[in-house]
N, C-alpha and C positions, 0 to 999 in steps of 0.2 A: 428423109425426115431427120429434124437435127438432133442432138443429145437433149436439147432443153424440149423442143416440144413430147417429145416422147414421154419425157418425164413429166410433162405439165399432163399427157394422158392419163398417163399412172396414178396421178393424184387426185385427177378428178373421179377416175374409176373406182379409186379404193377398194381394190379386188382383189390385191395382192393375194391369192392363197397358198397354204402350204401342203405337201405331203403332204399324208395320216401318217403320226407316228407308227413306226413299226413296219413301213411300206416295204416290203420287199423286191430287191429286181437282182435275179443273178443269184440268188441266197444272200446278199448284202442287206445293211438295212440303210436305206438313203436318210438320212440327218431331217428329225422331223422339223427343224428352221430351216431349214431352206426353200427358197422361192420357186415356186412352180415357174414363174414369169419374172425375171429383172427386167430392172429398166437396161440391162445391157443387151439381153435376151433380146426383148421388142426391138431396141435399134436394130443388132444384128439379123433382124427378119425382115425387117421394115428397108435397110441395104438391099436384101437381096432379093425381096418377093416384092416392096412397094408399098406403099402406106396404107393401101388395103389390107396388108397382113396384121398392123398392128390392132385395126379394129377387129378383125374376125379372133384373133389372141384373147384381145377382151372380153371378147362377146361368149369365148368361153368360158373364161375366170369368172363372167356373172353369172352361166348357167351351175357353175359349181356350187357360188355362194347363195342360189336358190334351193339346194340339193337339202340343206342343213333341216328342215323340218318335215323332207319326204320320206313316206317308206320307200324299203330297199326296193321292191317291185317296182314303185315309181321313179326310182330314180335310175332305173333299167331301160325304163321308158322313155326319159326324157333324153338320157344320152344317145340312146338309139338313135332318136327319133333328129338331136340336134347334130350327129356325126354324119347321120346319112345324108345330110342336105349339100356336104362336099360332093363337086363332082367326080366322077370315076373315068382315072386317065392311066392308059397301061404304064410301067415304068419302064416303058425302052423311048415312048412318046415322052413322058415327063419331068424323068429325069436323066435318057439319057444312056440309063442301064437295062441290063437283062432282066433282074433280079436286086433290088433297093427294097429295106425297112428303113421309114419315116418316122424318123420319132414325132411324138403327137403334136410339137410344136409345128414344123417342119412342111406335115401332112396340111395344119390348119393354117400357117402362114401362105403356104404356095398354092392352096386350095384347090387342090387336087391328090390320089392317089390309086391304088388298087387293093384287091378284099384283104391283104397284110396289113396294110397302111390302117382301114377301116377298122382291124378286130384289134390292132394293138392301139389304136389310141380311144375305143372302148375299154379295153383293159385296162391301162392307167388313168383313165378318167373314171373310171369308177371304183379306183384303189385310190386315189383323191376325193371322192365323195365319199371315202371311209365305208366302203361296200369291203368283205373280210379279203384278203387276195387268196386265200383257199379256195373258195366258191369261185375262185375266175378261171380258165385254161382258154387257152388259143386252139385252135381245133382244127387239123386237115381236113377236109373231105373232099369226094370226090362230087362233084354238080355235077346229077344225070342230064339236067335239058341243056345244060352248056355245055356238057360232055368235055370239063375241065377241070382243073385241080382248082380247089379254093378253099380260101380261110375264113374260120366265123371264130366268133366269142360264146364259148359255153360258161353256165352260170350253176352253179349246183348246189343245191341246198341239202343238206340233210331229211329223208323220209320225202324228199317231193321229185319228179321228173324233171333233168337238165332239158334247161333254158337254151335257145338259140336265140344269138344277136345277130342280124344277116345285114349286110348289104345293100343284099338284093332287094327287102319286103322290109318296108318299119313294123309287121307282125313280130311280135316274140312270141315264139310258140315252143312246146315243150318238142323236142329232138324227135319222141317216137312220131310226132305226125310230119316230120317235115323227109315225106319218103323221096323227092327230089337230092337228097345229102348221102351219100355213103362214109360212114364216119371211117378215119384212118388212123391217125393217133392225133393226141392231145397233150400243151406241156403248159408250165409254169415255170415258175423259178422255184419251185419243190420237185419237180419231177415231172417225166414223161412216161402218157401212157399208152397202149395199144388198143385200139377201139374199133374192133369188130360187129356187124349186125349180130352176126348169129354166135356170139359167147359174152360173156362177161370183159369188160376191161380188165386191163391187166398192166398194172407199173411196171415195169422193166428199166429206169432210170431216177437216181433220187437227185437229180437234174436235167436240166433243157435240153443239153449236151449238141448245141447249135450255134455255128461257127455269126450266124448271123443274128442272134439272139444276144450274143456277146458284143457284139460291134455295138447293135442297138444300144444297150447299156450303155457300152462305155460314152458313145455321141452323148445320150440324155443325162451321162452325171457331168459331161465338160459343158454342158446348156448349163446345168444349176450353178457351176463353178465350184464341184467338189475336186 
């Protein structure tokens, strides 16, 4: 797709959105002008994945600029429900690799990923729909009926029971009923914690302290063009 039509999409869509000020990745705080999507962005997706990328791009920047009159539960719901609709493709099949994080662009351009690809581009889509990023963490667990390691997005509210965003189920259900998960640790970009069934969590990093956490960051600030 060429530089101009790309652009003529951009304008028709008028989606442009931006971070939440204040957005954290890494303990940094990403420049709250800056473009979740340029038009340099789309081209460069649209190069490499094909001109179905550019619209599925879209197709997120408008579930964003829907976000703006939902409550936070709702808008829990609606990301869930619109990230799970990618399909799930290991990353030795689709990218390639042993072990690949997708930044959200990336994930929805090539459409396709696995449960990493899934919980981080719920985490930054809803630190874009200005959901707080302290209530957000990336979550290990072990899946007993897969009898594998996987990632969800825990959601935590003060006085209520953390939230699970899965993959697997567009149910969000509160963590203690989802006895299929054995939780492991949990990070942010404030910190890593250790998450045991049978004691209390416990911080033990006031960082991610994850060699692939950094990478991620650094891909998603050279997308924005910081």
């Amino acid at each position: 797709m060429s530089r101009s039509a790309v652009a003529a999409l951009v304008a028709r869509a008028a989606l442009l959105c931006t971070f939440a000020c204040g957005l954290l990745v890494a303990g940094r705080a990403l420049p709250s002008s800056s473009p979740l999507l340029s038009p340099a962005l789309l081209e460069q997706m649209s190069a490499r994945y094909g001109k179905g990328a550019v619209w599925r791009l879209l197709e997120w920047n408008k579930l964003l600029g829907n976000q703006q009159s939902a409550s936070e539960r709702l808008r829990l719901r609606h990301v869930n429900q619109f990230l799970n609709r990618v399909p799930f493709v290991e990353d030795a099949e689709h990218w390639g690799l042993a072990d690949y994080w997708a930044t959200p662009a990336e994930f929805l351009a090539s459409n396709g990923g696995d449960c990493e690809d899934f919980a981080i581009a719920k985490l930054f889509t809803l630190q874009a729909a200005e959901v707080p990023a302290d209530r957000l963490r990336l979550m290990y667990v072990n899946a007993r009926l897969l009898n594998q390691p996987h990632m969800v997005l825990l959601y935590i509210e003060e006085g209520q029971a953390p939230l699970v965003l899965d993959n697997l189920t567009n149910a969000i259900q509160p963590a203690g009923e989802r006895a299929d998960l054995e939780p492991v640790y949990s990070f942010n970009s404030s910190g890593l914690w250790l998450n045991r069934p049978d004691s209390p969590e416990r911080k033990v990093r006031d960082h991610s302290g994850s060699l692939m956490w950094e990478d991620l960051v650094e891909r998603m600030r050279r997308e924005i063009g910081e």
